[in-house]
C-alpha positions, -999 to +999 in steps of 0.1 A: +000+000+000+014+033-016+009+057+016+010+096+014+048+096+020+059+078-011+031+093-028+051+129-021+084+114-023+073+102-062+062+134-073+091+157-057+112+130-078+092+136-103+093+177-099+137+176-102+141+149-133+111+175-149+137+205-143+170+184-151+156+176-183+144+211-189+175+228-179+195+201-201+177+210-233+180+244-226+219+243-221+221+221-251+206+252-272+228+280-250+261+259-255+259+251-293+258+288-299+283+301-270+311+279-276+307+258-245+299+225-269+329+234-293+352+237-266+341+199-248+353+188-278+381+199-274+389+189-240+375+151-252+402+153-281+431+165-266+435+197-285+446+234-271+427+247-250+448+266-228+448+246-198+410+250-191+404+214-191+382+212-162+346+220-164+326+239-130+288+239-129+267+250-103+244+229-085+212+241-086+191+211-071+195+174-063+178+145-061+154+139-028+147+112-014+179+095-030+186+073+002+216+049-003+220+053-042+256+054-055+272+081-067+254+095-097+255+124-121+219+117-114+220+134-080+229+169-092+210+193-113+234+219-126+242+245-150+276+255-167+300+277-150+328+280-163+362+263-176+389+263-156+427+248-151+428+216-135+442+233-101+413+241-094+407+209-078+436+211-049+409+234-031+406+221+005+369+220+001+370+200-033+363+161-031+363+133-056+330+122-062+332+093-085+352+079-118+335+070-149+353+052-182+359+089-194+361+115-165+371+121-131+340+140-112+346+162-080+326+181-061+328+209-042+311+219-010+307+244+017+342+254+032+321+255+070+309+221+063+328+190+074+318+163+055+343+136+078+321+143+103+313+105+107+288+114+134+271+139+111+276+120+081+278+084+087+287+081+050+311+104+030+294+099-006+261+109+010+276+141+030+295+152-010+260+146-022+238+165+003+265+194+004+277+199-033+276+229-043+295+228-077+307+198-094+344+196-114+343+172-145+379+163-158+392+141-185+414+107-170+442+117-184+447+151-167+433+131-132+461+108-137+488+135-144+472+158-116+481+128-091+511+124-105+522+167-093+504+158-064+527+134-052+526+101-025+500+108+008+521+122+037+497+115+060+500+082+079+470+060+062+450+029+074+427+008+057+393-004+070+377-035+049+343-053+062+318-074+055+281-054+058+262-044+087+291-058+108+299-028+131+322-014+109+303+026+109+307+022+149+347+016+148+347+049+125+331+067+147+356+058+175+385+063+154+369+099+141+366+112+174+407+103+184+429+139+176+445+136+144+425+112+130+397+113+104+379+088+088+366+087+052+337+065+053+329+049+020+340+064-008+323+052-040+345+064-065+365+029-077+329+015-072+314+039-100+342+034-124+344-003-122+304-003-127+311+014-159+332-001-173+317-037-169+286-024-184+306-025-217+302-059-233+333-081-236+348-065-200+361-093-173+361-083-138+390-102-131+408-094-157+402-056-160+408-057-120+439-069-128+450-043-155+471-014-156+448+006-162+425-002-128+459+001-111+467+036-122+430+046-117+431+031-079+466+048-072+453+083-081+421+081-064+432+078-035+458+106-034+433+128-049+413+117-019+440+122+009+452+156-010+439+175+020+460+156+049+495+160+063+522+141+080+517+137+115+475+131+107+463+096+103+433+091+079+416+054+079+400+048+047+369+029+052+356+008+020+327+003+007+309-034+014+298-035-021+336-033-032+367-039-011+381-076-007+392-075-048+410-043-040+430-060-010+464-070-032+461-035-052+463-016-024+491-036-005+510-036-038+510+001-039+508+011-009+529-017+014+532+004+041+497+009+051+479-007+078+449-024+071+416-038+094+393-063+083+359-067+107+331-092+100+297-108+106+282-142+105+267-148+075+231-154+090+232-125+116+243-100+084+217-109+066+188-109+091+202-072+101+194-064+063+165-083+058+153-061+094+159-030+073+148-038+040+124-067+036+096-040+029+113-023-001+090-022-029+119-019-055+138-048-041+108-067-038+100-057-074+137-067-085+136-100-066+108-116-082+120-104-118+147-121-107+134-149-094+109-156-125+132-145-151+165-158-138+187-156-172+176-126-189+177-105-153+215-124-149+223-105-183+204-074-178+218-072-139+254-086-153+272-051-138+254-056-107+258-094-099+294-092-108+300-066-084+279-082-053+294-118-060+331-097-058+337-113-096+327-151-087+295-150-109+305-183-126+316-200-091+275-189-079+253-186-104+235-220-104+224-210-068+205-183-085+190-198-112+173-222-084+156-213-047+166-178-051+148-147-025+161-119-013+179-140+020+200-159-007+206-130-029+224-113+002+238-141+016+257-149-019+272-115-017+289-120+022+298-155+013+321-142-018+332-112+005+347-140+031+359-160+001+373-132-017+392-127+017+407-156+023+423-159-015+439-127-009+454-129+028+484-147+008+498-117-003+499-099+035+526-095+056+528-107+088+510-082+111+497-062+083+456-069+088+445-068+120+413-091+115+383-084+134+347-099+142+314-082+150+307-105+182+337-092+195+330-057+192+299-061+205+312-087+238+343-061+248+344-027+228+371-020+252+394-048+244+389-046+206+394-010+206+428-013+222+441-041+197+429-011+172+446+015+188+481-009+190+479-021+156+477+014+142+502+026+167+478+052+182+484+062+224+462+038+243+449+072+264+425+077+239+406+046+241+375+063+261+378+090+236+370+060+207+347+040+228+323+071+238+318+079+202+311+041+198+282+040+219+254+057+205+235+047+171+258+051+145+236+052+116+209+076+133+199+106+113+215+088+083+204+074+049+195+044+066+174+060+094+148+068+074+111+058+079+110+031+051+137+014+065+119+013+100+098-016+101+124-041+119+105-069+103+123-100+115+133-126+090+113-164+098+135-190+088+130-216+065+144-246+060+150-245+020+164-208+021+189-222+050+198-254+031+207-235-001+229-210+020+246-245+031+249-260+001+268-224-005+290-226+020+301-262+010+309-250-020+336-233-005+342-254+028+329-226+051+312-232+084+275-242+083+245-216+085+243-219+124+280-215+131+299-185+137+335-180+133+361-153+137+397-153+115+429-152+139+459-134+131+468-159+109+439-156+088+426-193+102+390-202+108+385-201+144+343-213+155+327-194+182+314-210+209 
């Protein structure tokens, strides 16, 4: 039942595509006739254009009601500024946003706002979204020579990978709060580009994963991201769930001397936490069932999307959903391939690299974990309480997932088939069974929970 909520929510979404397509055609007019068009092409084909290579427009609306979305050109409603050199993005107050195949896009928000405010802003892609006030488009190739003048991070950087809904916003939080420390809390811009690019036919995740290209991309992304930071600050980047584990060897190729985390759930307890928040969402519901019904034309149509949530092991999982496939499954899939995805790559750590961590931990001794944090990253035990008061309120309140919608808190009733196909799953891969939780030890070993 459509209630008077959505029913507003559809037509103010309706209301800003109405005025993004009105303001595009109009532009389209304006910049034939001005020059702006001519000199885009330009830019795209690499001729003179005396250094104004990056594009500014002002933000004049965005989306509402866009929730949890990725990072879109979707989100922003703007019209053309102006061109400018490609300086213009080592302004403090100007972010990278995302990566397509053909352009690096920043944005640029309020200089009072603090969008690493993990207490504010849970999420960073959310706090650029809801605080952009003008967006920078530039070409790859001036990104990647703009990294290069930038120069190696002198900050002091850690790395935060997780499974979902596995405490993971929580541990930010703590770390935000320490002096000298910030966090930047899911940053989708390796997430965007990647979805790109596999949306062209004939792409491999593994193997463009594995290119130069993806490595070159990775490198300058995140110094364009830590731009702002200086030695004696440490800055824990925290990944995204949807995209981290197949970034693990990248990142400890390029950057060997960086710390890294790792915290997880049980399989079962993640995905009754989602299934709590989301089992009422008319489009998933709406996308299950197509997929359920449909299996092999929504596996091609989806192909960008299941590639991404089974971490590139589509072929190792796909027979589990072309059979007793719901929502439970679907989810489950995706933390099973995160665990896996894991695992295959702890070969190329060095000893005391990761710390590993687990959710039932967290949640048994914040205290204790919080100090084996502190150590790892080589941070003064004294400002444990510091961490652990930040820790202890909700950490997603007032966020994109505290919204009414996601509310309901509709527990998950088990059934026997879903829980026998999530088994069969994690035979597949010789992983503990559905009812039995298990934490990795510094060696990267299986070790069952009581």
């Amino acid at each position: 039942m459509i209630n008077q909520t959505s029913v507003l929510a559809i037509f103010q979404q309706l209301k800003y595509f109405s005025l993004k397509v009105s303001l595009a055609i109009v532009q389209t007019l304006l910049h034939y006739f001005n020059g702006v068009a001519s000199h885009r092409t330009k830019i795209k084909r690499g001729e003179e254009t005396n250094g104004l290579v990056a594009e500014v427009s002002r933000v004049v609306a965005r989306i509402p009601g866009a929730g949890i979305t990725v990072a879109s050109d979707s989100h922003f409603c703007c019209w053309h500024q102006n061109f400018v050199s490609v300086d213009y993005i080592l302004k403090s107050n100007v972010y990278l946003y995302f990566i397509d195949c053909d352009e690096a896009v920043f944005v640029e928000c309020s200089e009072t706002e603090n969008i690493y405010n993990t207490r504010k802003h849970p999420f960073y892609f959310i706090a650029q979204r809801e605080n952009a006030v003008r967006t920078i488009r530039v070409p790859i190739v001036e990104f990647l020579n703009l990294a290069k003048r930038i120069g190696e991070p002198k900050c002091k950087v850690a790395w935060v990978f997780h499974t979902a809904r596995c405490g993971s916003t929580a541990v930010a939080q703590g770390m935000n709060a320490i002096p000298n420390c910030t966090v930047i809390s899911e940053s989708q811009d390796m997430l965007v580009h990647l979805s790109s690019v596999l949306a062209k036919p004939g792409v491999v995740f593994k193997d463009y994963i594995e290119s130069k290209q993806f490595y070159e991309l990775l490198s300058a992304a995140v110094i364009c991201v830590l731009k702002n930071f200086e030695e004696g600050q440490l800055v824990c980047l925290k990944t995204t769930a949807s995209l981290n584990y197949p970034l693990l060897p990248l990142i400890i190729k390029r950057f060997p001397n960086h710390k890294l985390l790792s915290i997880h759930r049980d399989g079962a307890g993640t995905v009754k936490s989602f299934w709590r928040m989301g089992a009422d969402h008319v489009g998933l519901k709406i996308g299950m069932t197509l997929l359920k019904w449909f299996p092999s034309v929504m596996m091609g149509k989806l192909k960008t999307v299941v590639c991404i949530f089974t971490n590139g092991l589509t072929e190792e999982v796909k027979h589990f959903y072309m059979e007793h496939l719901n929502m439970f499954v679907f989810v489950y899939i995706h933390w099973v391939t995160n665990i896996v995805t894991f695992q295959r790559n702890t070969g190329c750590l060095a000893e005391g690299q990761l710390l590993p961590l687990c959710y039932d931990d967290i949640q048994e001794d914040k205290h204790s974990v919080m100090l084996k944090v502190l150590d790892h990253l080589g941070v003064d035990a004294e400002h444990v309480d510091v961490a652990l008061d930040a820790m202890m309120s909700d950490s997603q309140a007032n966020s994109p997932l505290d919204l009414d919608i996601l509310k309901n808190k509709k527990s998950w009733v088990r059934d026997e088939a879903t829980v026998e196909v999530c088994n069969r799953v994690l035979r597949q891969f010789n992983l503990p069974n559905f009812d039995q939780k298990f934490r990795f030890n510094r060696k990267f070993e299986i070790e069952l929970i009581n």
